[in-house]
PLY file of the C-alpha trace (Angstrom):
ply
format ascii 1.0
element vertex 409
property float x
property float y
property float z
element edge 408
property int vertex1
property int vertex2
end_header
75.53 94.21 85.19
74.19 94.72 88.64
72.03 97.10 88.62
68.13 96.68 87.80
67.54 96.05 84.24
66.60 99.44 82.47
63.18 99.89 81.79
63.81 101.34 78.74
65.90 97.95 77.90
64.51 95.78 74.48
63.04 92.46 75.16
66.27 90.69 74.12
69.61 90.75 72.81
69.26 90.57 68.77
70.41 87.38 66.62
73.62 88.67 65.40
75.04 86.05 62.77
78.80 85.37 62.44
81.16 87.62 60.18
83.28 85.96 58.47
86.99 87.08 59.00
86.07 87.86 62.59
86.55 85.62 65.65
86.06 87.07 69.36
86.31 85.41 72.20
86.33 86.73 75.86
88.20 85.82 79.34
88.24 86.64 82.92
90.77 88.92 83.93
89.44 90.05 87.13
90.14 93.88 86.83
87.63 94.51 89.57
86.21 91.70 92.02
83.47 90.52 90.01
83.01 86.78 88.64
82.41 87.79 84.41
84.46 87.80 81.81
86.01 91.09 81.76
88.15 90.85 78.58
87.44 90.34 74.91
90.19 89.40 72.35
88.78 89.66 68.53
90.94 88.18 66.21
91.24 89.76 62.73
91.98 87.39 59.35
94.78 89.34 57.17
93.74 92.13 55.10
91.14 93.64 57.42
90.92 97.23 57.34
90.20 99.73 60.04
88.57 102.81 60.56
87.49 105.11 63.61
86.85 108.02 65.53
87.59 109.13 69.13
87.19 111.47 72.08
87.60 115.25 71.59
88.88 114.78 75.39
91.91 116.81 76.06
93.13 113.80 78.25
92.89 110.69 76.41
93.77 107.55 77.87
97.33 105.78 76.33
94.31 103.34 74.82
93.07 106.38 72.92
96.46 107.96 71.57
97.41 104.28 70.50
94.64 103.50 68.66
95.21 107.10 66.95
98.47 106.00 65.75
97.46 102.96 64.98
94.59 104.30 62.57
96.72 106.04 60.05
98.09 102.72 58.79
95.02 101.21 57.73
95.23 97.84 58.70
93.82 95.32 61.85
94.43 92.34 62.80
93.09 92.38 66.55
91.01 94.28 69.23
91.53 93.74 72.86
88.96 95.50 74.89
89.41 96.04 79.07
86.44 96.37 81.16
86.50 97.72 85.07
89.74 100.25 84.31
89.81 102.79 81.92
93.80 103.01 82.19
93.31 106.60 81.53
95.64 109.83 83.88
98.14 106.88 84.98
101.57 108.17 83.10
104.15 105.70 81.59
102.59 102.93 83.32
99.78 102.97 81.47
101.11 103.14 78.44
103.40 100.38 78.87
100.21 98.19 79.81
99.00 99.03 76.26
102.27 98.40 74.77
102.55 94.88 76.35
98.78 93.76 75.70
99.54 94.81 71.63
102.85 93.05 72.03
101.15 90.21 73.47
98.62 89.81 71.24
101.00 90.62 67.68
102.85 87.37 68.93
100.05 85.39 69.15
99.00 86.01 65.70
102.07 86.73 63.94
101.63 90.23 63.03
102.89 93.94 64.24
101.81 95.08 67.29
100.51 98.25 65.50
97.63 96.21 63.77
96.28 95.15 67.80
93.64 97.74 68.60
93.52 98.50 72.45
90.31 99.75 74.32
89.61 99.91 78.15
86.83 101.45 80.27
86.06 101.57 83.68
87.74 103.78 87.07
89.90 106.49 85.80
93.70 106.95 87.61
94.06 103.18 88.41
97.20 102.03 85.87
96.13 98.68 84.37
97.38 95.44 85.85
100.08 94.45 83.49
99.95 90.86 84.65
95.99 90.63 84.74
95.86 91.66 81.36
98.78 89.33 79.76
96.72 86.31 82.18
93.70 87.11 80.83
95.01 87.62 77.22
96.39 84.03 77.61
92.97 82.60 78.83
91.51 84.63 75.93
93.47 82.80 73.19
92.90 79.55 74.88
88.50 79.84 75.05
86.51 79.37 72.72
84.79 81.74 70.30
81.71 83.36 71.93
78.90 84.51 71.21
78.21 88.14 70.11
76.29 88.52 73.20
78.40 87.22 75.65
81.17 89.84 73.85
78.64 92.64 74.62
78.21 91.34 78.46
82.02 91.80 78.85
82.70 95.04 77.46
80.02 96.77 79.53
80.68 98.36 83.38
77.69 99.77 84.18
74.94 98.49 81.85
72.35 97.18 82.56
71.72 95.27 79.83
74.13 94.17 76.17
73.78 96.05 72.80
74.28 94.90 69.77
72.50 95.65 66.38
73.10 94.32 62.91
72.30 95.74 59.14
72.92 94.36 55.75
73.48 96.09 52.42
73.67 95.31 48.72
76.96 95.81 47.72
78.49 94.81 44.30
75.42 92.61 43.87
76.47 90.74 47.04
75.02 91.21 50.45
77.13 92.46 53.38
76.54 92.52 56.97
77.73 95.25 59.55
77.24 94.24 63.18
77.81 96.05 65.97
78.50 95.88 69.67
78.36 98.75 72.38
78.49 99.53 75.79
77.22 103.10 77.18
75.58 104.15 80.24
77.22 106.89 82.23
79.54 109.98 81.29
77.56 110.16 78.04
77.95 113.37 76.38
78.83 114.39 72.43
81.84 115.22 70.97
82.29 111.98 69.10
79.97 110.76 72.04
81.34 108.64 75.36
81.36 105.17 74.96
83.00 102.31 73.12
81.28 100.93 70.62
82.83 97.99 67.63
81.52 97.29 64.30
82.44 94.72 61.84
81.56 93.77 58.30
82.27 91.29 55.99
81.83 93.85 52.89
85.54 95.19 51.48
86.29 98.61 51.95
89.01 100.74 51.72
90.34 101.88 54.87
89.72 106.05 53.08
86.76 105.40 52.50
85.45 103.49 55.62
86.82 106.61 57.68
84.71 108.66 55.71
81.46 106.60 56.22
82.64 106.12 59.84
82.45 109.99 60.39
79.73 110.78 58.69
77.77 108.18 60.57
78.87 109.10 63.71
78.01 113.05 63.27
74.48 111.89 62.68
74.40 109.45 65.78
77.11 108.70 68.55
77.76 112.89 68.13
73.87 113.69 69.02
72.91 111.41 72.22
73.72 112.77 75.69
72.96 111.43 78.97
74.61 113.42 81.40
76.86 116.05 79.51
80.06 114.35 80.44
82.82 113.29 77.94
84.87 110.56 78.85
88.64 110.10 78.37
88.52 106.84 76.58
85.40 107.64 73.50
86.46 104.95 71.12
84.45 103.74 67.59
86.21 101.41 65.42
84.74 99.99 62.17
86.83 96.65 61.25
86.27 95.40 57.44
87.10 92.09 56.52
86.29 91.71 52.69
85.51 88.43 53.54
82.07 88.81 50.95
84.32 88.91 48.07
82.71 92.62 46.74
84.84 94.58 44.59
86.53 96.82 47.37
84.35 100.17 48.04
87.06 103.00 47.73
84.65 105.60 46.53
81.24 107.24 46.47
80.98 106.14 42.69
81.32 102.50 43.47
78.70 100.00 42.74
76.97 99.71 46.40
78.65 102.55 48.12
75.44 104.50 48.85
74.14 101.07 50.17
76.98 101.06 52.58
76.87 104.17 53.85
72.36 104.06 54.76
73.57 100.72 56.45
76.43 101.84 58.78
74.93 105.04 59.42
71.36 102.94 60.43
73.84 100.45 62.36
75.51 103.59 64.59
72.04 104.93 65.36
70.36 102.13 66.76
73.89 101.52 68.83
73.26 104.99 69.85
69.77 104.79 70.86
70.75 101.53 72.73
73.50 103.68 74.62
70.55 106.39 76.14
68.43 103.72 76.38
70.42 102.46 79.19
71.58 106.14 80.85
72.16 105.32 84.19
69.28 105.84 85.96
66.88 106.75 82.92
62.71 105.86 82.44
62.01 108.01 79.77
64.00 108.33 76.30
64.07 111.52 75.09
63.91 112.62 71.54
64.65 116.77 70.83
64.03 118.00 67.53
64.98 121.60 66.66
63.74 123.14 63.35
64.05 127.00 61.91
67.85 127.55 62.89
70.11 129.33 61.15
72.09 126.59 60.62
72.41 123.14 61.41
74.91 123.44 63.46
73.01 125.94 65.95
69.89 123.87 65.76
72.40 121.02 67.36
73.72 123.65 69.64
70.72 124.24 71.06
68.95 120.54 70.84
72.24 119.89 73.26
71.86 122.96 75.37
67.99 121.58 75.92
69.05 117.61 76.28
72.01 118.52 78.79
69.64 120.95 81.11
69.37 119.33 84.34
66.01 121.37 84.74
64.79 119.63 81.54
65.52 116.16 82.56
64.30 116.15 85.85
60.78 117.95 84.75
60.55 115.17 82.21
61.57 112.69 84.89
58.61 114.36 87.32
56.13 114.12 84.28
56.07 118.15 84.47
54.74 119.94 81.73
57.23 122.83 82.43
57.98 124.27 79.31
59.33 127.21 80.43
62.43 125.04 81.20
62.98 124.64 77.60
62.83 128.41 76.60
65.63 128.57 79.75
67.35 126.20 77.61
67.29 127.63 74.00
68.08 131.15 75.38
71.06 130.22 77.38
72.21 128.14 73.91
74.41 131.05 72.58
72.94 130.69 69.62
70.41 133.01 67.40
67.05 132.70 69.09
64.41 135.19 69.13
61.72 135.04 71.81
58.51 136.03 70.15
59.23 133.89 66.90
59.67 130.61 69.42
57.67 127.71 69.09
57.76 124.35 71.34
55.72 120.68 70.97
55.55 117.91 73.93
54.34 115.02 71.75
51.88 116.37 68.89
50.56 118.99 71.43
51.64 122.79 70.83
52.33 124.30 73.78
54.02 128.03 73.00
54.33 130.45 70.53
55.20 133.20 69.36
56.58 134.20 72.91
53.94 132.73 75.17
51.40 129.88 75.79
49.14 129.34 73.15
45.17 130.43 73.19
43.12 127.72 75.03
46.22 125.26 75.93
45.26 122.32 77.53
47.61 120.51 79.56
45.73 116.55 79.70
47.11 115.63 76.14
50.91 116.87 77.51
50.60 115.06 80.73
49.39 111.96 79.04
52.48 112.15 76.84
54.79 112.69 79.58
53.68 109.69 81.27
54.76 107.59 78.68
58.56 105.92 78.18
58.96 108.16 74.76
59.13 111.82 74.92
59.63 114.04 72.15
60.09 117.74 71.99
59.82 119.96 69.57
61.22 123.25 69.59
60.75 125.37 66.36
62.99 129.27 66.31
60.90 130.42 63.05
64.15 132.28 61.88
65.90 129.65 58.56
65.93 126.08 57.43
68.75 124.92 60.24
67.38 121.74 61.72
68.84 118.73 64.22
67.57 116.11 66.43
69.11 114.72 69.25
68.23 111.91 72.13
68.76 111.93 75.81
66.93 110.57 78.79
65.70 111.78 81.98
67.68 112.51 85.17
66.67 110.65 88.11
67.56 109.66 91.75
68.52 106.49 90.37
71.47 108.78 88.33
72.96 109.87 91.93
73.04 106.15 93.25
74.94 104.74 90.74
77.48 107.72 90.45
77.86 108.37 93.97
79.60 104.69 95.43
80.45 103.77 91.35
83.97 103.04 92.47
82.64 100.85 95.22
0 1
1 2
2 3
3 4
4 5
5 6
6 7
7 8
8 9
9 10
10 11
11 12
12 13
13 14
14 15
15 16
16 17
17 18
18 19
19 20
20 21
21 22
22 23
23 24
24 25
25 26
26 27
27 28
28 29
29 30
30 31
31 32
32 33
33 34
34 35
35 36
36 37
37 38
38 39
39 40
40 41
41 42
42 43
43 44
44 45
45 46
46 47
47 48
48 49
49 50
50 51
51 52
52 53
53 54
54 55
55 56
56 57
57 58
58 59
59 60
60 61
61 62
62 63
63 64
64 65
65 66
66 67
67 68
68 69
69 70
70 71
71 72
72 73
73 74
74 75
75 76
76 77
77 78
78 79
79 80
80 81
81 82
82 83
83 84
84 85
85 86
86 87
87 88
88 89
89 90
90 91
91 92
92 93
93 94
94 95
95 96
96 97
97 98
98 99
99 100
100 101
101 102
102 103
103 104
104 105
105 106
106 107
107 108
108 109
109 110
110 111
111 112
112 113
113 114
114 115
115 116
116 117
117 118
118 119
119 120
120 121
121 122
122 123
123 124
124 125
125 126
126 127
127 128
128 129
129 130
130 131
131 132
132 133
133 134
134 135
135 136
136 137
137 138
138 139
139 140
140 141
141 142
142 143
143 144
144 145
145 146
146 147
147 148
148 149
149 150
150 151
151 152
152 153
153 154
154 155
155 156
156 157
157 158
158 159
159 160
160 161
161 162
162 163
163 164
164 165
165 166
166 167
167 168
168 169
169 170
170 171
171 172
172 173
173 174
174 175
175 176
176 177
177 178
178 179
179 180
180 181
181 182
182 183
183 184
184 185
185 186
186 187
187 188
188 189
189 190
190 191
191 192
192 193
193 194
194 195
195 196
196 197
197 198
198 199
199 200
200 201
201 202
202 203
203 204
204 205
205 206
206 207
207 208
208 209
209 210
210 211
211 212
212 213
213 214
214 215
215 216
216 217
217 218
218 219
219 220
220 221
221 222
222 223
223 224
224 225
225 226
226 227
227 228
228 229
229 230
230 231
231 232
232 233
233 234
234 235
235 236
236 237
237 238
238 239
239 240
240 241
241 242
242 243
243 244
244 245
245 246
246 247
247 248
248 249
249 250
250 251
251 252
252 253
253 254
254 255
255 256
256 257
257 258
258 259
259 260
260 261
261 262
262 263
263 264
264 265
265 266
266 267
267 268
268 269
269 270
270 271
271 272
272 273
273 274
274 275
275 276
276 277
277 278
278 279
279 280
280 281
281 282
282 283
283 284
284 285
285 286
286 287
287 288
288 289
289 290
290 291
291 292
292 293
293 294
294 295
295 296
296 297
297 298
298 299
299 300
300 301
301 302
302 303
303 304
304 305
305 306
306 307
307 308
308 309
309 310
310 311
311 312
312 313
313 314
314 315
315 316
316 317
317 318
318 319
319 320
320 321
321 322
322 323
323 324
324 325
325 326
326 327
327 328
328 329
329 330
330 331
331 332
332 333
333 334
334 335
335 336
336 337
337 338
338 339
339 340
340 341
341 342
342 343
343 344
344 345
345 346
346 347
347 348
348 349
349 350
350 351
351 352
352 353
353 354
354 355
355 356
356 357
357 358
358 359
359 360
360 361
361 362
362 363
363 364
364 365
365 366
366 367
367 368
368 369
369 370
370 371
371 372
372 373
373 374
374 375
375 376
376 377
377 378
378 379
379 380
380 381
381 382
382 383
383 384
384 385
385 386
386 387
387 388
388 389
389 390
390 391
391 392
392 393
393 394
394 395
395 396
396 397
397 398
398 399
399 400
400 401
401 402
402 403
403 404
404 405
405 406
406 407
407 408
């Protein structure tokens, strides 16, 4: 974390508490010359379930297809996260590195390599040190547990600042706590969303069921930010479950606290997300677009995305430039079922167009005002159904180009 602290950044890393069943501790394993801990080993207790969700990427990192496999047995006992190489394009050798870091870690706990979830991030095409990671799995076991925090600091490559968030729920008539940790700040983009991001509860779930609160969180928040329209090779959400808070195990919608569950997890992966854009490289403004009068949901999201990703769009908003003409280039290039003269678009609470052009007497002081504030919304209504989305990105700025142009530096 080199860089200037995001101004969009909250005043401090939250008070995460403990979860029982979950121990993490981090280590340096000195994937890129840095001096921070640059690996994080969680252990599991027995009988923790798993659940998650990962890049639509047509080339996944090994990382990626093992924790794939890994998924459709249910069960966890470990996560061992990389940070400075996503071990992603580098053939049989980077596999093997994932095979000996789950191999590694099985022994240490007495378990099958199969319940060791793997996770890297970082340069892309650089096979992972086989003997940096085993070293700094060994160092791992051997520290101490950390802080939730100081997990956060060592997943991250180039944040500026850690995320983490934390919700509780009644479940059962006991309460259960989901927190979460994240790291997200370049090659942002949906599909599942680009980033890594961990969540663990003490509440018992079934590993079913967890998937399917997993997803349907995730459509509604890691699947709707974007910072730069990029989608990385190594997306990875896991949801670990420890039952540690002695709940009758959720396994359905009809359970006793399953509702419960599923507002907390989804409000968990949102404010993870938010976190995530909060930090775009390079970002001052955060950016919320909501689309109403669709056909459908899903072309409302269509074109909330084809507005967030417009380079046009971000850097107006990063000029504070009431240019809303950029977002009409934006919903018509969408694909999706637009018509001009039924348009409508909102900077703030301030109606700008409609019905195909600027509205009567529009004033551009309240719009500029809102612009030159750190939370922008846009509104863009299509007046043609009941299809609505909302989506959050941030602007594009010079800073974007620094950071991207010597990142392997």
């Amino acid at each position: 974390m080199t860089s200037p602290l995001s101004p969009l950044a909250p005043a401090a890393f939250p008070n995460l508490p403990a979860v029982a069943g979950v121990v993490p501790h981090v280590a340096r394993a000195r994937y890129k010359t840095w001096d921070r801990c640059d690996l994080t080993f969680v252990a599991l207790d027995a009988g923790t379930t798993v659940a998650g969700v990962t890049t639509t990427s047509k080339c996944p990192s090994p990382e990626v297809e093992w924790c794939r496999q890994a998924l459709t047995l249910g069960q966890a006992r470990a996560l061992v996260v990389n940070a400075g190489n996503a071990n992603a394009f580098t053939g049989h050798r980077g596999r093997a590195a994932v095979e000996a870091i789950a191999a590694r870690a099985a022994v240490h706990l007495g378990c099958q390599p199969s319940d060791v979830f793997v996770a890297s991030t970082g340069v892309i095409g650089v096979p992972l040190p086989i003997d940096k990671a085993e070293a700094g799995l060994d160092a791992a076991f051997a520290a101490a547990e950390c802080s939730w925090e100081e997990a956060a600091v060592a997943i991250s490559t180039t944040d500026t600042f850690p995320k983490g968030a934390v919700t509780t729920a009644i479940v059962d008539g006991r309460t259960v706590t989901l927190t979460g940790i994240i790291k997200g700040s370049g090659m942002i983009a949906p599909d599942m969303a680009t980033m890594l991001g961990f969540i663990f509860t003490d509440a018992a779930v079934s590993p079913a069921f967890l998937q399917t609160a997993l997803a349907e969180a995730n459509r509604a928040s890691f699947s709707c930010i974007t910072v730069d329209s990029d989608t990385s090779t190594s997306d990875t959400v896991l949801a670990f479950a420890t039952g540690k808070a002695g709940n009758a195990p959720l396994s359905g919608d009809d359970d006793a606290g399953a509702d419960a569950f599923r507002a907390a997890l989804s409000d968990l992966c949102l404010q993870l997300a938010h976190l995530v854009v909060r930090d775009g490289e390079g970002a001052t403004k955060f950016i919320e677009i909501a689309v109403t009068g669709a056909e459908s949901d899903r072309s409302a999201h269509r074109i909330a995305l084809s507005i967030a990703n417009s380079p046009l769009v971000k850097t107006a908003i990063a000029g504070e430039d009431a240019n809303w003409g950029r977002v009409v280039m934006a919903v018509g290039k969408a694909g999706e079922p637009a018509e001009r003269d039924s348009l409508a678009i909102r900077f703030g609470d301030t109606l700008v167009a409609r019905e195909g052009l600027v509205v009567a007497g529009y004033d551009e002081a309240p719009v500029a005002a809102h612009l030159k504030g750190s939370e922008i919304e846009i509104g863009v209504d299509l007046g043609l159904g009941d299809g609505k989305a909302t989506v959050w990105t941030c602007d594009l700025t010079h800073g974007y180009i620094s950071i991207n142009a010597d990142y392997r530096s």
